[in-house]
DSSP file (Angstrom, degrees, kcal/mol; ACC not computed):
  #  RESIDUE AA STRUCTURE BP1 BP2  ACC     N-H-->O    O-->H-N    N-H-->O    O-->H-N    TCO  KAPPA ALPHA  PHI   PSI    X-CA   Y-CA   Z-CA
    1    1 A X              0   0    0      0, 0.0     2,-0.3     0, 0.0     0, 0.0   0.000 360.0 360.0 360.0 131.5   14.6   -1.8   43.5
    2    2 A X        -     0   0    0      1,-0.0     2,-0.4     3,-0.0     3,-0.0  -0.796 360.0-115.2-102.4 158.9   11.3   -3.5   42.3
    3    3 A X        -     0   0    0     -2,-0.3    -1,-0.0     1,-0.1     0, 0.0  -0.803  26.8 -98.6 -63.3 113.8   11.1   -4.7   39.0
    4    4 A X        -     0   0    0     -2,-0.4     2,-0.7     1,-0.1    -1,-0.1  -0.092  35.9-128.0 -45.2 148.5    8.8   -3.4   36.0
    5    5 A X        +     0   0    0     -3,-0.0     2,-0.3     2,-0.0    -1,-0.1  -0.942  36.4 176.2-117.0  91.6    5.8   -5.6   35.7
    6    6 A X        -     0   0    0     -2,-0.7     2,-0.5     3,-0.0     0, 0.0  -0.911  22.8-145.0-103.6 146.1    5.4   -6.9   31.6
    7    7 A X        -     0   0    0     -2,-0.3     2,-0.2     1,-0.1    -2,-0.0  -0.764  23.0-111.3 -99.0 144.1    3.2   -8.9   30.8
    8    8 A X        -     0   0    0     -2,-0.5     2,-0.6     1,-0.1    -1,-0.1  -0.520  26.6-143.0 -86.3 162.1    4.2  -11.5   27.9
    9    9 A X        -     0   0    0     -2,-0.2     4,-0.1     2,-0.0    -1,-0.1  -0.780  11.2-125.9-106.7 118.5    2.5  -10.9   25.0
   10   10 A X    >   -     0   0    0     -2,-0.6     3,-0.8     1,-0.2     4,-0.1  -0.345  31.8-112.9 -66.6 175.6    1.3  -14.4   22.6
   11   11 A X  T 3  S+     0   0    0      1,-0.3     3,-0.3     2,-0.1    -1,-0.2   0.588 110.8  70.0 -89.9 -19.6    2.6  -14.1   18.9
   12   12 A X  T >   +     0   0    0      1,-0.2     3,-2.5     2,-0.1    -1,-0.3   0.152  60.6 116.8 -92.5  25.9   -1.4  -13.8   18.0
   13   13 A X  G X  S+     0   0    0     -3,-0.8     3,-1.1     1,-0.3     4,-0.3   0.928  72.0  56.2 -16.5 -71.9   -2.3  -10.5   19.4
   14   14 A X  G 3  S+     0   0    0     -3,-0.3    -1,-0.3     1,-0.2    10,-0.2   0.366  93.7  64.9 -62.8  -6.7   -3.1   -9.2   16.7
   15   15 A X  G <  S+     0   0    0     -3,-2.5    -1,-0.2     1,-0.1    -2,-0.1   0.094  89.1  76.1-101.6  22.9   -5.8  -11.9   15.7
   16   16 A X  S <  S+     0   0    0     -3,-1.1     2,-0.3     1,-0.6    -2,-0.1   0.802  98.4  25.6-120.1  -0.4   -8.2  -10.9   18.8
   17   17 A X  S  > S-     0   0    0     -4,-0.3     4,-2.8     1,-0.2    -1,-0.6  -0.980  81.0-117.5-149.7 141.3   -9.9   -7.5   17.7
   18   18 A X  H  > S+     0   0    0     -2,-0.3     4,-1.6     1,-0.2     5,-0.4   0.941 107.2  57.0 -44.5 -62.0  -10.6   -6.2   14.0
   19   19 A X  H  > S+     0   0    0      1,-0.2     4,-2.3     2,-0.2     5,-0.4   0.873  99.6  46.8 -63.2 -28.3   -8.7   -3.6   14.3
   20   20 A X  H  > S+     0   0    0      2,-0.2     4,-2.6     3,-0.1     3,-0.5   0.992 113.8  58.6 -58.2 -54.6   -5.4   -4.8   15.2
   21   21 A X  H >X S+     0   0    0     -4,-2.8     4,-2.8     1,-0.2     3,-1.7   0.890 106.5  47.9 -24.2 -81.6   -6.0   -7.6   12.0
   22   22 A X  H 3X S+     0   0    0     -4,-1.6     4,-0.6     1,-0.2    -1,-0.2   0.669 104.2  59.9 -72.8  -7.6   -6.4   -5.0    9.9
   23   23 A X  H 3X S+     0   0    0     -4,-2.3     4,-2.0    -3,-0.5    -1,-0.2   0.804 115.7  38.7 -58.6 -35.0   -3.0   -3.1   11.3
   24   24 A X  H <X S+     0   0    0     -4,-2.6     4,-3.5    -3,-1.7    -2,-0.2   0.964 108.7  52.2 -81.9 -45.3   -1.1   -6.0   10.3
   25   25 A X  H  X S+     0   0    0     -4,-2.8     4,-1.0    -5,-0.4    -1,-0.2   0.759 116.0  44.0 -69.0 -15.8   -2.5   -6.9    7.4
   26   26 A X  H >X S+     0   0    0     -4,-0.6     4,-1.2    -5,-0.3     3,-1.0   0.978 111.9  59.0 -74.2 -56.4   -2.0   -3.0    6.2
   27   27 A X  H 3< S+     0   0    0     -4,-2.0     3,-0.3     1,-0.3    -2,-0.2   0.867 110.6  40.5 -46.4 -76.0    1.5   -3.5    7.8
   28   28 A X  H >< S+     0   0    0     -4,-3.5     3,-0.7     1,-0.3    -1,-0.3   0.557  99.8  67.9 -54.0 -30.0    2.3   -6.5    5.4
   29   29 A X  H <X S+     0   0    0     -3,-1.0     4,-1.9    -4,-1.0    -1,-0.3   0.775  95.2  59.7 -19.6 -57.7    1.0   -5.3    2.5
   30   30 A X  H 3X S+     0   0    0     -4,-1.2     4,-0.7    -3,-0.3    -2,-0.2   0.595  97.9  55.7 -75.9  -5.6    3.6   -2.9    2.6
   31   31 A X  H <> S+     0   0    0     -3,-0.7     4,-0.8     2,-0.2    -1,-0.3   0.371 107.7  52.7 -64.4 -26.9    6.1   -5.5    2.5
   32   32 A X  H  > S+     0   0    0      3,-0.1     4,-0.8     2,-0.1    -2,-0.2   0.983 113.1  41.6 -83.5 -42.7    4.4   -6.7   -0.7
   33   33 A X  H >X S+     0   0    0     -4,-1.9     3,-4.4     2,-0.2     2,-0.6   0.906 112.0  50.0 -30.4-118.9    4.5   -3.5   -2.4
   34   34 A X  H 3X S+     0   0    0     -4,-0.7     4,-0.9     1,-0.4    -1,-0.1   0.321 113.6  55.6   2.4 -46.6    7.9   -2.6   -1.3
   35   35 A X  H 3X S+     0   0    0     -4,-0.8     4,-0.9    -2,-0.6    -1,-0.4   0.836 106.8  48.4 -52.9 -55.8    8.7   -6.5   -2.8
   36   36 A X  H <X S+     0   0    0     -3,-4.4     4,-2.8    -4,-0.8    -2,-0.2   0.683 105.3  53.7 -71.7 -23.9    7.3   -5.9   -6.0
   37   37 A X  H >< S+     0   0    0     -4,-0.5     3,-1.9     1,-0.2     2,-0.8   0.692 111.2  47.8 -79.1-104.0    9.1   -2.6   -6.8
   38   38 A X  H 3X S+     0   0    0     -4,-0.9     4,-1.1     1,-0.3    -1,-0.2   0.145 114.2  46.8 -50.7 -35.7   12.2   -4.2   -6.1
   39   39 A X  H 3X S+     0   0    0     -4,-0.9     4,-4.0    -2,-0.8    -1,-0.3   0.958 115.9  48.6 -44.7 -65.7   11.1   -7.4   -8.5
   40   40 A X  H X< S+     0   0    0     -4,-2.8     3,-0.6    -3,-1.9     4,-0.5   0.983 114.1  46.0 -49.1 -66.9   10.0   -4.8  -11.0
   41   41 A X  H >> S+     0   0    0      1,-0.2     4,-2.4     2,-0.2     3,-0.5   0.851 109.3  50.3 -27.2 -45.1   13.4   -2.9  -10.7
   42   42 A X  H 3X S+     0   0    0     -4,-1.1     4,-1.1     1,-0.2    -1,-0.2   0.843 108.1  55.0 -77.7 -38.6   15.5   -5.6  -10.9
   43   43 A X  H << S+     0   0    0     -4,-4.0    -1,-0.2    -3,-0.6    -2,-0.2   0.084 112.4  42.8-105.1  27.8   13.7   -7.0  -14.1
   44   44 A X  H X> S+     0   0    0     -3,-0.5     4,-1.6    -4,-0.5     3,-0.6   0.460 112.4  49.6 -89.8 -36.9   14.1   -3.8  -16.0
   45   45 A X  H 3X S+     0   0    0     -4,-2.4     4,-1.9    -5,-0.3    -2,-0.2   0.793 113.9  45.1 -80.0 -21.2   17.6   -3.1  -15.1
   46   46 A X  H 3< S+     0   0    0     -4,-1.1     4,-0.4     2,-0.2    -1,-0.2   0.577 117.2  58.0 -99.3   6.2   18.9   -7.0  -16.1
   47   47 A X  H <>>S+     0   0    0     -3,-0.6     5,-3.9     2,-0.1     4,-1.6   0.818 109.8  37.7 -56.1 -61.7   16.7   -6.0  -19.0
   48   48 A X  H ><5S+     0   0    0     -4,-1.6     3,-1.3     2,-0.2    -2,-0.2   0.973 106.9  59.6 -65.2 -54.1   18.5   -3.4  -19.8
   49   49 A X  T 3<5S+     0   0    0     -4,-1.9    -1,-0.2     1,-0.3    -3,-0.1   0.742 116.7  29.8 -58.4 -41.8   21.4   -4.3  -19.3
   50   50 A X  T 345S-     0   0    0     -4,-0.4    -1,-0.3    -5,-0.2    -2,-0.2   0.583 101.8-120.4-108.0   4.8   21.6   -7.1  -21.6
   51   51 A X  T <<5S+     0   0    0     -4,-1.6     2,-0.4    -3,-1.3    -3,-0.2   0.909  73.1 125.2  86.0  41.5   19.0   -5.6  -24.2
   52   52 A X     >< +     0   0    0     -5,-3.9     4,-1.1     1,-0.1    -1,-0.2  -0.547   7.8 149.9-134.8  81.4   16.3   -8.8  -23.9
   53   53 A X  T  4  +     0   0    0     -2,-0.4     4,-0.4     2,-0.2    -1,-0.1   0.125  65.8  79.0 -90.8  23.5   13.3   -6.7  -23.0
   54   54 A X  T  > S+     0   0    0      3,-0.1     4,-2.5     2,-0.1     5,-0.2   0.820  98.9  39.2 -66.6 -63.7   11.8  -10.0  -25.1
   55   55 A X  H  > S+     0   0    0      2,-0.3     4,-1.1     1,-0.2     5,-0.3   0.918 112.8  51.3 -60.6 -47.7   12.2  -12.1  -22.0
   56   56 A X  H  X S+     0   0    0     -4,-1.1     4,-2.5     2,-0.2    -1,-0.2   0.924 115.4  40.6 -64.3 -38.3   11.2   -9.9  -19.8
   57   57 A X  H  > S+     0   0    0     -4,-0.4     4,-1.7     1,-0.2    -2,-0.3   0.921 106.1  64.5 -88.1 -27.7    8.1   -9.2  -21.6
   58   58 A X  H  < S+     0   0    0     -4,-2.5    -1,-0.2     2,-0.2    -2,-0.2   0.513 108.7  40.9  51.9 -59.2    7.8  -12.8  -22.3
   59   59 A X  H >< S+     0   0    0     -4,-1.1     3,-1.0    -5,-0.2    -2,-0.2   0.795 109.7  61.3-104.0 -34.9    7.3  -13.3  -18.1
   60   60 A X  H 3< S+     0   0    0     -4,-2.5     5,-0.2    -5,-0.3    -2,-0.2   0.894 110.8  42.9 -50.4 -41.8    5.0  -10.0  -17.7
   61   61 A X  T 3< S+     0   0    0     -4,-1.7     2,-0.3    -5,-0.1    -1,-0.2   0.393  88.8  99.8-119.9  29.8    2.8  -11.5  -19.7
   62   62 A X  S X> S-     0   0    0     -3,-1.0     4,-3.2    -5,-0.1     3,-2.7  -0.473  81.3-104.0 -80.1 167.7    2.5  -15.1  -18.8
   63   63 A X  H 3> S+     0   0    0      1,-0.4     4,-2.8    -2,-0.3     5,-0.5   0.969 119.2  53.9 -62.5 -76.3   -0.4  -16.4  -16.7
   64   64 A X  H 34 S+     0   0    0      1,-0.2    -1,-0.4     2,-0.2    -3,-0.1   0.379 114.1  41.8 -43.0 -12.2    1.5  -16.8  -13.4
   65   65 A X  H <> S+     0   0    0     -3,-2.7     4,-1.0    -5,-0.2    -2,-0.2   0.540 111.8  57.6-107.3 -14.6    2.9  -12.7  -13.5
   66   66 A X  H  X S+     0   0    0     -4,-3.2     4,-0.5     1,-0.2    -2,-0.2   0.894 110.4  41.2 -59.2 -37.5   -0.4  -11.7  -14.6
   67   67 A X  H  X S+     0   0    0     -4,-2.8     4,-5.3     2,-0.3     5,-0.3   0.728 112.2  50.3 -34.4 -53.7   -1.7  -13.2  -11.6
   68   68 A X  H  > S+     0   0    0     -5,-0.5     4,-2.3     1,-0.2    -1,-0.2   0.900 112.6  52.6 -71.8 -13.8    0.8  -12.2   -9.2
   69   69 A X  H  X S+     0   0    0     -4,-1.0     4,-2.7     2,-0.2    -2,-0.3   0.794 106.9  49.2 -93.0 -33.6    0.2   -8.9  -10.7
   70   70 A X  H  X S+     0   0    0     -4,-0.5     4,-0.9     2,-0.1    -2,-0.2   0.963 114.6  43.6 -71.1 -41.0   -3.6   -9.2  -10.1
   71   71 A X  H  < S+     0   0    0     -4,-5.3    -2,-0.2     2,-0.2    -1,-0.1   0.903 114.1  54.9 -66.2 -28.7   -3.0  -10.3   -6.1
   72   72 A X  H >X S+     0   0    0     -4,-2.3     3,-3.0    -5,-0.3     4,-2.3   0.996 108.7  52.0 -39.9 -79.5   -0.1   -7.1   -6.1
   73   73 A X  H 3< S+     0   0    0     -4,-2.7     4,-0.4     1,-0.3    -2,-0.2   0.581 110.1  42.6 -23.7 -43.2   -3.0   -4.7   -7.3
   74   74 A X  T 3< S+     0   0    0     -4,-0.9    -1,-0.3     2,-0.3    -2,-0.2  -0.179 114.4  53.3-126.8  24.9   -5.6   -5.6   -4.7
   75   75 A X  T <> S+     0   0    0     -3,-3.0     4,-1.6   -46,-0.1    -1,-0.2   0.246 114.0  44.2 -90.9 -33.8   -3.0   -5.5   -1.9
   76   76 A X  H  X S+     0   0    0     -4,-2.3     4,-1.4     1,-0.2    -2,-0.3   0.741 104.3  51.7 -94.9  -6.0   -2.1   -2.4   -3.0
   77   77 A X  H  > S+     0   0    0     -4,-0.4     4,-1.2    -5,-0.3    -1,-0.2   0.591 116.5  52.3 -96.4  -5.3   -5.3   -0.7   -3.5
   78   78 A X  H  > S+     0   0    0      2,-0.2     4,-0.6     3,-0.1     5,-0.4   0.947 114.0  40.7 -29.2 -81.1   -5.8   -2.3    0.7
   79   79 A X  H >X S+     0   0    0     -4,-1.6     3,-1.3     1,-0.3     4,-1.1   0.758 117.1  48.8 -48.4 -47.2   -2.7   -0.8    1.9
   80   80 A X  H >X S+     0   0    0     -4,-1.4     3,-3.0     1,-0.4     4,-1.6   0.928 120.0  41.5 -77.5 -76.2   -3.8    2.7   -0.5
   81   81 A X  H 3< S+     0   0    0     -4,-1.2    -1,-0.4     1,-0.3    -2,-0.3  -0.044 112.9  49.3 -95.4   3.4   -7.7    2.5    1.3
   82   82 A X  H <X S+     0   0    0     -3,-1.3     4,-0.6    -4,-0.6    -1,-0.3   0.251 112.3  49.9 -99.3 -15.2   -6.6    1.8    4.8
   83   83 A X  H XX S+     0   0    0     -3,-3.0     4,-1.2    -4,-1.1     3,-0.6   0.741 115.7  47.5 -76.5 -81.0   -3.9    4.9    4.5
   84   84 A X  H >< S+     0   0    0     -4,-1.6     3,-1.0     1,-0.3     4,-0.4   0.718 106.8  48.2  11.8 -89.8   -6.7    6.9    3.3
   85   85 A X  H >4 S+     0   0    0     -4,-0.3     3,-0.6     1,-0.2    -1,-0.3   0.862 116.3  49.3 -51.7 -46.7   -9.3    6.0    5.9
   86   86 A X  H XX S+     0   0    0     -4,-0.6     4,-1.4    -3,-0.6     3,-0.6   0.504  85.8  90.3 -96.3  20.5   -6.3    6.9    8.7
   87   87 A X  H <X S+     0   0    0     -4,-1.2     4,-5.1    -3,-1.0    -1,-0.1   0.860  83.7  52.7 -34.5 -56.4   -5.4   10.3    6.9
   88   88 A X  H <4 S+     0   0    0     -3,-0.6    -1,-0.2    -4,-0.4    -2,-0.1   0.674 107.5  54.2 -77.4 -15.0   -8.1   12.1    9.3
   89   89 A X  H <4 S+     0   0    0     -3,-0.6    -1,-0.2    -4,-0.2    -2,-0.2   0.963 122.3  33.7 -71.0 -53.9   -6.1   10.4   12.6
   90   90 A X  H  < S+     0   0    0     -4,-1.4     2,-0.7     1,-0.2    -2,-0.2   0.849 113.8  49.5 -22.6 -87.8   -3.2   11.9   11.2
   91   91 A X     <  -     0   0    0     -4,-5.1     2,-0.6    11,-0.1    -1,-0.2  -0.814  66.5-176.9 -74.2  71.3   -3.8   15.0    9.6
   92   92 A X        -     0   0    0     -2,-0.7     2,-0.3    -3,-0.2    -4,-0.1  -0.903  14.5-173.9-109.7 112.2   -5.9   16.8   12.4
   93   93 A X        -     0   0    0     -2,-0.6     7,-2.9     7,-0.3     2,-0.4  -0.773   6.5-166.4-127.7 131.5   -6.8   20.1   10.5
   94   94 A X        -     0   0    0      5,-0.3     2,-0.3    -2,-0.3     5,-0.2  -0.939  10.4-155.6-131.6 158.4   -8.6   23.0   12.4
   95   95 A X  S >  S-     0   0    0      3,-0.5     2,-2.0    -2,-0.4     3,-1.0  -0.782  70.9 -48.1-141.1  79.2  -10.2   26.0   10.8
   96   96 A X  T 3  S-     0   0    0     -2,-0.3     3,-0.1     1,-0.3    -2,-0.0  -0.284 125.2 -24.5  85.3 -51.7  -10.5   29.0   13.2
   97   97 A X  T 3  S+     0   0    0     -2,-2.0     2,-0.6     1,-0.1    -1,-0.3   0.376 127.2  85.1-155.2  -8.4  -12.1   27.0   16.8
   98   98 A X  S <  S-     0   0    0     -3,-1.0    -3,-0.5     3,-0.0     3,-0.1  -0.814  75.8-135.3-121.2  98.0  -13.6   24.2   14.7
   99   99 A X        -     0   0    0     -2,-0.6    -5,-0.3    -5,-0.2     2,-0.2  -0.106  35.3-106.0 -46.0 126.1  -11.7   20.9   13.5
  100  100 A X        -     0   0    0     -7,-2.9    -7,-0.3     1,-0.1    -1,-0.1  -0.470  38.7 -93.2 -66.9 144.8  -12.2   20.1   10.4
  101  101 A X     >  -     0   0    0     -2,-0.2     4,-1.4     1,-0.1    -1,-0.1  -0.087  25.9-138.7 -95.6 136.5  -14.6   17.1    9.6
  102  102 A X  T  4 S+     0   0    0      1,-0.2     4,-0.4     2,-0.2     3,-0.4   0.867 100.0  65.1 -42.3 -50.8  -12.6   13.8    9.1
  103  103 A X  T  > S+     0   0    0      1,-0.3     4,-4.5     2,-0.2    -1,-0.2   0.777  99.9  54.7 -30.0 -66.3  -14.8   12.8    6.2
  104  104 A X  H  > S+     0   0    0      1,-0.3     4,-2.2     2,-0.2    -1,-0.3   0.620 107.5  42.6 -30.4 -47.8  -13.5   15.7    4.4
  105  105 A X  H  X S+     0   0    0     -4,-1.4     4,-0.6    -3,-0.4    -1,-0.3   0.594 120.0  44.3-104.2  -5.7  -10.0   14.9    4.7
  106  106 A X  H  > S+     0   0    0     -4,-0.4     4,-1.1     2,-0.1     5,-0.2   0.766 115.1  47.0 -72.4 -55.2  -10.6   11.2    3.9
  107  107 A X  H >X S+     0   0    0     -4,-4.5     4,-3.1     2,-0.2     3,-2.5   0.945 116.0  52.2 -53.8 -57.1  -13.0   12.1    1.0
  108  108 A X  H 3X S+     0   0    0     -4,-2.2     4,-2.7     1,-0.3     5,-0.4   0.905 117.1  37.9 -33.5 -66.7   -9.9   14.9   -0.2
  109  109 A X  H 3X S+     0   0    0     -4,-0.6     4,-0.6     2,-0.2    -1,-0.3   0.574 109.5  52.6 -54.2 -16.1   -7.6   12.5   -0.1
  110  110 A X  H XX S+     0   0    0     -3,-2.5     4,-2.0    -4,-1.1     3,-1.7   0.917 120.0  48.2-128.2 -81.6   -9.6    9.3   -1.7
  111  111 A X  H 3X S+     0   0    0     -4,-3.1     4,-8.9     1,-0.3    -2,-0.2   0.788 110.0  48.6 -36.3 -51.9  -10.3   12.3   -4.7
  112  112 A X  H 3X S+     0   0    0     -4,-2.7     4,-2.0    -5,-0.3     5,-0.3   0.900 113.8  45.9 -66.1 -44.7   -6.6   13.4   -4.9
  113  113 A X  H <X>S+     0   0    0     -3,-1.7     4,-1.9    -4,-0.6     5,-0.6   0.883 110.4  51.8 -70.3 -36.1   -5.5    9.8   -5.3
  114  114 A X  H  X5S+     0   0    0     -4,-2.0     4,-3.0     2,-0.2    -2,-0.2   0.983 115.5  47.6 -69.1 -57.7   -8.3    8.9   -7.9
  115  115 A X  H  X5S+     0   0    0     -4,-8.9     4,-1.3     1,-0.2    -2,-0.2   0.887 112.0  42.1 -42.4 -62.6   -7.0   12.1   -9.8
  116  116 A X  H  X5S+     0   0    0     -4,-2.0     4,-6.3     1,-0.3    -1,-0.2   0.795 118.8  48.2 -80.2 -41.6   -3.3   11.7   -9.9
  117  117 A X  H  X5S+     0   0    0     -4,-1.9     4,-2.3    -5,-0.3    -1,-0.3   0.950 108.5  48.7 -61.7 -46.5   -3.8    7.9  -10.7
  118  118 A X  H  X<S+     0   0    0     -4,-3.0     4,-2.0    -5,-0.6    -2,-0.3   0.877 116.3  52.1 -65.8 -37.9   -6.3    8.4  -13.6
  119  119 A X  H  X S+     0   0    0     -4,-1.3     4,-3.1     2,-0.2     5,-0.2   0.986 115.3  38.4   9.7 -92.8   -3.1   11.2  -14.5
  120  120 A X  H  X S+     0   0    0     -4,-6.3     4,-2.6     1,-0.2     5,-0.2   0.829 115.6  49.4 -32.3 -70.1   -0.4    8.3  -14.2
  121  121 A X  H >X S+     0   0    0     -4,-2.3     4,-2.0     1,-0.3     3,-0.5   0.879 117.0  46.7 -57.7 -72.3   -2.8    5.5  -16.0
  122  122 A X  H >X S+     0   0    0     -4,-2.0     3,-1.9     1,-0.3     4,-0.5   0.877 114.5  48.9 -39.6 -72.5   -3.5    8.7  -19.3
  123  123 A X  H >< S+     0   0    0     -4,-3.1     3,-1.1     1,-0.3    -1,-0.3   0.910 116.3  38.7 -58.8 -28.2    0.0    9.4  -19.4
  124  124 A X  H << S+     0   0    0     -4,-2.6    -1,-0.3    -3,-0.5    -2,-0.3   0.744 117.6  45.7 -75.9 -10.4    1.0    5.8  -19.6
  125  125 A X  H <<        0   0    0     -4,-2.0    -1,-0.3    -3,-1.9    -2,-0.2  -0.091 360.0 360.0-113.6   8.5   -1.6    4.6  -21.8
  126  126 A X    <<        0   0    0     -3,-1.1    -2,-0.1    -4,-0.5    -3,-0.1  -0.127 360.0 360.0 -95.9 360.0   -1.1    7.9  -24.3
């Protein structure tokens, strides 16, 4: 019986072509997101729970969560624009013998997201 042939792989792979970078770094992102709702959760519900939505707003809007809140934003609007952009790998849409054009179903999506956010942002801001 011969033995399968793997090759090891160093812990930087991912640092030797762009794209693989930007797999990870999308990857990780989503660990920052994911991070933050659970931050956010967790400091409404011990909010609620003892009724000092002082303190809580108090820390939102010091310098240091505004911050983390600006580096959150621009991690998530990555991770948002790199889903986007890999929609059309995804989503492979054909229209009678002819695939529909990638653009299209990036551009659709990139539209659909701009609506529903400008949505969210009106109703929360109303």
């Amino acid at each position: 019986m011969t033995k399968e042939l793997t090759r090891p792989l160093p812990r930087t792979w991912w640092l030797r072509k762009a794209p693989y970078f930007q797999f990870m770094i999308r990857e990780l992102t989503s660990l920052v997101v994911f991070a933050y709702a659970l931050v956010l959760i967790w400091g409404l519900w011990s909010a609620a729970g003892t009724g000092a939505f002082s303190g809580l707003y108090d820390f939102l809007s010091s310098p240091l969560s505004v911050w983390l809140h600006a580096v959150a934003l621009v991690l998530a609007l990555y991770h948002t624009g790199t889903w986007i952009a890999l929609t059309p790998k995804v989503i492979v849409l054909w229209r009678d013998d002819e695939q529909v054009d990638p653009d299209f179903i990036a551009g659709v999506n990139a539209i659909l997201f701009l609506v529903l956010s400008g949505a969210l942002l009106w109703l929360v801001l109303a």
